[in-house]
C-alpha positions in Angstrom: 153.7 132.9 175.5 154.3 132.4 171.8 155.4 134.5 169.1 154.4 134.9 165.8 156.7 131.6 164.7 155.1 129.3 167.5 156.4 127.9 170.9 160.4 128.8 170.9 160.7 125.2 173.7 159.2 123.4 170.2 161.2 124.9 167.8 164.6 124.2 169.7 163.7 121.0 171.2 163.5 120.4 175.0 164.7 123.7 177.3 165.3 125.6 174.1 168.8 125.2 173.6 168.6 125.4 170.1 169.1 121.8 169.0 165.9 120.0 167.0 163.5 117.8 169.4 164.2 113.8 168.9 162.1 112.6 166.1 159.9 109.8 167.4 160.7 106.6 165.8 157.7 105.6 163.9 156.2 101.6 164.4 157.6 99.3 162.0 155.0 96.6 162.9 152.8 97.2 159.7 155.7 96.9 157.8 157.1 94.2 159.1 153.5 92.5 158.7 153.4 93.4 155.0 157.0 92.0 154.5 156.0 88.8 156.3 152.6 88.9 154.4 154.6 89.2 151.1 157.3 86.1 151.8 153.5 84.2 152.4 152.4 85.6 148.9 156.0 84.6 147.4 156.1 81.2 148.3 152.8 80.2 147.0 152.6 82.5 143.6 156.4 80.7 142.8 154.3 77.6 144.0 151.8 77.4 141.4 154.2 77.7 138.2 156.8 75.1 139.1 153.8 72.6 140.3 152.3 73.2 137.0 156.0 72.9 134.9 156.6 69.8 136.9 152.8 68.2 136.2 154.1 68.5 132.4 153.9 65.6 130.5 156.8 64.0 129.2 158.0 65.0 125.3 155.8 68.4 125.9 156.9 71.8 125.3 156.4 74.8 126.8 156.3 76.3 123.8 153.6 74.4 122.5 151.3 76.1 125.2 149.2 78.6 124.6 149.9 82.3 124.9 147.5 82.9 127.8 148.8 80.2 129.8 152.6 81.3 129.6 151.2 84.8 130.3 149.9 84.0 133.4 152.2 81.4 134.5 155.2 84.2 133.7 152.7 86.4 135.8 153.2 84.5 138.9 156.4 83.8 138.4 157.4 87.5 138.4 155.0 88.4 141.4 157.0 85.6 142.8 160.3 87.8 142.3 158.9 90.9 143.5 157.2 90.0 146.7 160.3 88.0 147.6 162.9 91.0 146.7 160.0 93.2 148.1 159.9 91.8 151.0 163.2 91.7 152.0 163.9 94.5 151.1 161.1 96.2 153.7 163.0 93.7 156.4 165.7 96.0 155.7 163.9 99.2 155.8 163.7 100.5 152.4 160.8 102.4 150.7 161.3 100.2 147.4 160.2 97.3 149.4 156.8 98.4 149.8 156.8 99.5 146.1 158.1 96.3 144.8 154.9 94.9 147.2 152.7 96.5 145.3 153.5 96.0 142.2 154.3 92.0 143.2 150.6 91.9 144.7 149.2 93.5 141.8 150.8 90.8 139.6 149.3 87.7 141.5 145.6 89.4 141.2 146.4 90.0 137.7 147.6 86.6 137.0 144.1 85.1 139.3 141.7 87.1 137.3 143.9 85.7 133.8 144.1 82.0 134.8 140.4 81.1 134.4 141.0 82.8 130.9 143.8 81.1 130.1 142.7 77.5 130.8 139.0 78.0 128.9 137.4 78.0 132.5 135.1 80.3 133.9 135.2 81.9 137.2 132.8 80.2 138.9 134.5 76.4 137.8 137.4 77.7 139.0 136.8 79.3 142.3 134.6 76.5 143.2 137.5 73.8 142.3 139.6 75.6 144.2 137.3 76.1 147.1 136.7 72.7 147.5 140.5 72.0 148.7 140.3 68.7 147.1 144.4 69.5 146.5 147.4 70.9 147.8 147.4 73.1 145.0 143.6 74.4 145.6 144.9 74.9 148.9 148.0 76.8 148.0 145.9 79.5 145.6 143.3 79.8 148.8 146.0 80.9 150.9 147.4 82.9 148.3 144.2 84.7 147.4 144.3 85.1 151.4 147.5 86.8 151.6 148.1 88.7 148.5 145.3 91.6 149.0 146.5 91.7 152.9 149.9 92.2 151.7 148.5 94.7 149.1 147.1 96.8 151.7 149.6 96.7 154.8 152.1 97.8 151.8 150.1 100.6 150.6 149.1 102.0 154.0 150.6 105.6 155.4 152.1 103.9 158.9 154.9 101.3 156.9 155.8 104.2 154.1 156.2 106.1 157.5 158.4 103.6 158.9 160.4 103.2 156.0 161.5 107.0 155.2 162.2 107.5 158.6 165.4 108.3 159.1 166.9 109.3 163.0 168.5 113.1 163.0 172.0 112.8 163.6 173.0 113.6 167.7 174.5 116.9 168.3 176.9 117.3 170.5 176.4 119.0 174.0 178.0 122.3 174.1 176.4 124.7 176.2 175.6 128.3 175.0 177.8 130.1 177.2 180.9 127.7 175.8 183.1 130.2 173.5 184.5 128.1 170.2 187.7 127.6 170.7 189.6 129.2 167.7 192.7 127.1 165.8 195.9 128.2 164.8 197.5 131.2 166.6 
């Protein structure tokens, strides 16, 4: 029978002793698939900038590109930084892992839907170049336009934020009830 406050064996934990239930320990296997996911997404958005510094031709600046281009080159760059902080940092159970996610896999769409822009393409040019995987590079921005909104989504999702606040009650001690404290001093 139950009270007006609910089941007294659920309020108490098991037998009704008066210590808490265990907390079940939520899965961590979204989260570990989004921090996996986001080391993916890392590798290939710091890919992309450092092929493209490295394709530069001898006795040119970077500071003679445009604006656009060093926008979304510094876009990937940064995702690159946040997914790879991000994602270590969800290895080691922390909510600002899945945050830094986020914001990391918001970057690298941000810096896609930019990079046509920036190099006076059009979308269609460039997702059909890059479709084609005539390159390792066209290959590398496949995988990453792959990765990035699974990451995205596996980061966002209420299971891995569950995972990642969950922290275990601390253990009580067995005393029984009947057990009178023992008093200090004299």
């Amino acid at each position: 029978m139950t009270g007006p406050y609910g089941d007294p064996a659920r309020q108490h934990g098991p037998g009704g002793f008066g210590y808490p239930a265990r907390q079940a320990r939520p899965t961590g296997a979204t989260a570990i698939v989004a921090a996996l996911l986001g080391l993916v997404a890392a590798g290939a958005a710091g890919y992309i900038p450092i092929y493209f510094f490295l394709k530069l031709p001898s006795g040119f600046s970077i500071g003679n590109l445009p604006g656009l281009v060093l926008t979304a080159l510094g876009l990937y760059l940064s995702a690159a930084l946040l997914l790879l902080v991000g994602a270590l940092s969800a290895f080691f159970r922390s909510v600002a892992g899945a945050v830094l996610l986020i914001f990391g896999s918001l970057m690298v769409l941000a810096a896609v839907v930019l990079e046509p822009l920036a190099f006076n393409g059009t979308y269609s040019h460039y997702f059909r170049t890059q479709f084609e995987f005539e390159s390792f590079v066209a290959i590398v921005r496949v995988v990453m336009f792959a990765v990035v909104p699974f990451t995205l989504i596996f980061a966002i999702i209420p299971p891995t934020l569950k995972h990642l606040r969950w922290r275990p009650s601390p253990v009580q001690p067995y005393r029984p009830r009947t057990q009178i404290p023992r008093e200090r001093g004299w």
